[in-house]
PAVEXSE-310083 format. One line per field, with one value per residue (C-alpha): x, y, z; residue in three letters; residue number from 1. Coordinates in pm, whole numbers, m for minus. Layout:
<gufis>
px <- [X:...]
py <- [Y:...]
pz <- [Z:...]
residuo <- [ala:...]
num <- [NUM:...]
</gufis>
This chain:
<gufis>
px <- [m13062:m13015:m13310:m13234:m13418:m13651:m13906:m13937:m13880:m13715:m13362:m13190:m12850:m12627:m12370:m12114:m11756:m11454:m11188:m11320:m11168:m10792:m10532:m10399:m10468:m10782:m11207:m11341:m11684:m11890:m12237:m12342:m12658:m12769:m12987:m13352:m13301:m12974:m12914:m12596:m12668:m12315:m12353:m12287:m12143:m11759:m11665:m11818:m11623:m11268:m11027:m11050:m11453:m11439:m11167:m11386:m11737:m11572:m11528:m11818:m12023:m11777:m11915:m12258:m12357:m12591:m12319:m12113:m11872:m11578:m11478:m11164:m11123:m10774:m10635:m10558:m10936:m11060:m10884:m11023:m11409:m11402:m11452:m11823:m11880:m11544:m11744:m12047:m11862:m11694:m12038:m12176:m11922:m11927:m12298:m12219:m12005:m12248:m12302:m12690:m12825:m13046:m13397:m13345:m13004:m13020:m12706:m12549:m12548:m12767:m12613:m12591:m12517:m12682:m12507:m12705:m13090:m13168:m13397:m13228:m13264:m13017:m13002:m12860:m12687:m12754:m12459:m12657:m12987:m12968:m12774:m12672:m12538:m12348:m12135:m12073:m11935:m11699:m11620:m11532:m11341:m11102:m11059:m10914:m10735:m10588:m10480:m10301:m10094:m9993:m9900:m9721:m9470:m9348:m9424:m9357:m9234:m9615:m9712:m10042:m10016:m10108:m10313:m10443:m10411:m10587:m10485:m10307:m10024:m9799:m9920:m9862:m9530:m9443:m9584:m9379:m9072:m9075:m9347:m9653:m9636:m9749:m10061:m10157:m10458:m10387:m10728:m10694:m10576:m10192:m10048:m10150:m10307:m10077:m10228:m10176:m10175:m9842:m9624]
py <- [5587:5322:5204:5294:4975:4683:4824:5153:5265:4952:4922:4739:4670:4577:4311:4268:4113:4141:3867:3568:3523:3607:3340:3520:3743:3781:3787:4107:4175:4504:4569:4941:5075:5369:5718:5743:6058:5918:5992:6012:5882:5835:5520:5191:4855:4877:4725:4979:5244:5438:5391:5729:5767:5428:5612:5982:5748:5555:5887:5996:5615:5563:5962:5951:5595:5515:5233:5068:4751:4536:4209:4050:3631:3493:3279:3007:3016:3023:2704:2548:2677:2654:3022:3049:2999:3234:3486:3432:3404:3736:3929:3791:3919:4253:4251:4173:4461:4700:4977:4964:4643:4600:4465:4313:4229:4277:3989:4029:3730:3411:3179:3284:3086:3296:3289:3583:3600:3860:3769:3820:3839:3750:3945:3888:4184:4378:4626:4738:4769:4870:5165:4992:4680:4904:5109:4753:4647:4988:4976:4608:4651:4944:4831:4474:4654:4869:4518:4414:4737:4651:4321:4431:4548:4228:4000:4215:3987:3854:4250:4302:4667:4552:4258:4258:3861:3822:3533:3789:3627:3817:3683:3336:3430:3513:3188:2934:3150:3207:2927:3037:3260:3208:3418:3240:3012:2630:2549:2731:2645:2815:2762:2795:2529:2407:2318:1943:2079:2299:2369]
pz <- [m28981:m28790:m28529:m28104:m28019:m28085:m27787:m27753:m27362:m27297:m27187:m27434:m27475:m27782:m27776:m28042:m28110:m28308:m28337:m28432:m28707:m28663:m28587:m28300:m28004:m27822:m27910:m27778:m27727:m27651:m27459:m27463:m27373:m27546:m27449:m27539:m27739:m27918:m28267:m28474:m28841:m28920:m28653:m28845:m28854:m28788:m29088:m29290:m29120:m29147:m28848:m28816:m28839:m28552:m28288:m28323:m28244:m28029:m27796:m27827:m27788:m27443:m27339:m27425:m27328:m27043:m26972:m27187:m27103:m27281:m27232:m27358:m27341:m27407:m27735:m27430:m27363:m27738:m27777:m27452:m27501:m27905:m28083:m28079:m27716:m27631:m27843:m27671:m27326:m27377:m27454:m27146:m26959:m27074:m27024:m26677:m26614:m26754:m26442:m26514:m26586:m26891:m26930:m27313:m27529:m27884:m27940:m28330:m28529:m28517:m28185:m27807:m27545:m27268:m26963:m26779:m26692:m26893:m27237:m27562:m27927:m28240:m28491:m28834:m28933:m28608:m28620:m28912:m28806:m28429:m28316:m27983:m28149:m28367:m28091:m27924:m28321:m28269:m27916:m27962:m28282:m28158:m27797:m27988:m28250:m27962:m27830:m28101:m28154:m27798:m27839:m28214:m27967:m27811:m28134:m28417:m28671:m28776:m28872:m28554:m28626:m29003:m28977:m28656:m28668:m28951:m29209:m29462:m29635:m29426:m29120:m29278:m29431:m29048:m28910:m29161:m29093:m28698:m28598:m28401:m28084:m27739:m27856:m28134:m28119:m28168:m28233:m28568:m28896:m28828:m29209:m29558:m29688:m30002:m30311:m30411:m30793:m30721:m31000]
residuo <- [unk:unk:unk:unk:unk:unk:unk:unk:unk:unk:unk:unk:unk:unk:unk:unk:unk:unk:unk:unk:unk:unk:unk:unk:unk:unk:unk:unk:unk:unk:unk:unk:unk:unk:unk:unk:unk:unk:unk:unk:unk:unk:unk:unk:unk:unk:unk:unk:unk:unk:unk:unk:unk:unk:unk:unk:unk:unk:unk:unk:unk:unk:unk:unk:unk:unk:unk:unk:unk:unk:unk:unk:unk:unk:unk:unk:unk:unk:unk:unk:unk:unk:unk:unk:unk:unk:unk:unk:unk:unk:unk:unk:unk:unk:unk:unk:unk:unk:unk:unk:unk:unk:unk:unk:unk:unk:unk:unk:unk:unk:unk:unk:unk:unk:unk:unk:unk:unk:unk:unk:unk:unk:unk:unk:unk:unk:unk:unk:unk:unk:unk:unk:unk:unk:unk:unk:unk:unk:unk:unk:unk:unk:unk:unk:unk:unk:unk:unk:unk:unk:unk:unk:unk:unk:unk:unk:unk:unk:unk:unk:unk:unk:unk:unk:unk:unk:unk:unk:unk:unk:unk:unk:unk:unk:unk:unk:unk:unk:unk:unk:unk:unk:unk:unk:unk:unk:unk:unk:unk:unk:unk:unk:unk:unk:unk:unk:unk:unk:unk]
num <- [1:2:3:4:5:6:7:8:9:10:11:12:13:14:15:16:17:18:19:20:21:22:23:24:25:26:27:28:29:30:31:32:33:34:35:36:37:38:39:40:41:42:43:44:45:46:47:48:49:50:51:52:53:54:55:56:57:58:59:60:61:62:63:64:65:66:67:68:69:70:71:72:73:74:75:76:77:78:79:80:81:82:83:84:85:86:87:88:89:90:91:92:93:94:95:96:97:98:99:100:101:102:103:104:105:106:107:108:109:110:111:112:113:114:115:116:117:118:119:120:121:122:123:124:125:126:127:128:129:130:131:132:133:134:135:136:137:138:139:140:141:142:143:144:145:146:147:148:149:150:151:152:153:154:155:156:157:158:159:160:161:162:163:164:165:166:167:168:169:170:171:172:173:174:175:176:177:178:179:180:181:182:183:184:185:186:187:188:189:190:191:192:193:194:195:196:197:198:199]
</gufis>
């Protein structure tokens, strides 16, 4: 099972996003502080999880939590800030809506741009080795996924509700044939990259 925290007794919090990678739509990002006497060994890194394993901890991560917070920051922004600091950004933010304010952040991956006075730590791999960074990594992933259901609705030629704006050959199928949406991020790479050695 996963660890609670890096300090015993201390109130940590784990920070997490999902999105960076998609073409369109929104970065997300999760901080969720946990109970002392939490345990739940089916906890894990969102990627290594069903839907329907994410949505049933999700409930019970958003009922259990000593506070929990997401953050969402806009493809408009991504393009003005660059992804890494949107990511970043958007973790802080949630962080700052928490309803009880941590002493520590346990921050998943290896860069943070801190934008709160409270001390931190990266870790590699968090989501799988720290049960707080791991309900941020599901809270994150099915609040944005939620998202892009949502916004299937008004766009749905480029397949959200599939993809979730992920590069899937779909999604670039959809781009050369319709162009890019207002929600797509112009920062990003928007169409397949065409081998020079076509047939």
């Amino acid at each position: 099972m996963l660890a609670l925290n890096i300090i015993p007794g201390r109130l940590e919090a784990g920070c997490d996003e999902a999105g960076r990678g998609p073409l369109a739509g929104p970065v997300v990002a999760a901080a969720v502080i946990l109970p002392d006497d939490y345990a739940n060994p089916l906890l894990n890194d969102s990627k290594q999880l069903s839907e329907r394993r994410r949505n049933l901890l999700r409930e019970e991560i958003e009922r259990e939590a000593v506070a929990w917070a997401v953050a969402v920051v806009e493809p408009e922004e991504i393009d003005r800030l660059n992804i890494l600091h949107a990511s970043t950004h958007a973790m802080c933010e949630a962080v700052n809506q928490l309803t009880v304010k941590p002493e520590f952040l346990i921050i998943d991956g290896n860069r943070f741009y801190n934008e709160t006075d409270i001390p931190y730590q990266c870790v590699v791999k968090g989501d799988a080795r720290y049960m707080p960074v791991a309900a941020a990594s599901i809270l994150a992933k099915t609040h944005r996924d939620e998202i892009m259901c949502r916004l299937h609705q008004q766009y749905p030629h480029y397949g959200w509700d599939r993809n979730k704006g992920y590069p899937t050959a779909e999604h670039f199928n959809a781009i050369e044939q319709y162009g890019p949406s207002p929600l797509h991020r112009r920062s990003f790479s928007l169409y397949r990259q065409h081998t020079l050695f076509e047939d």
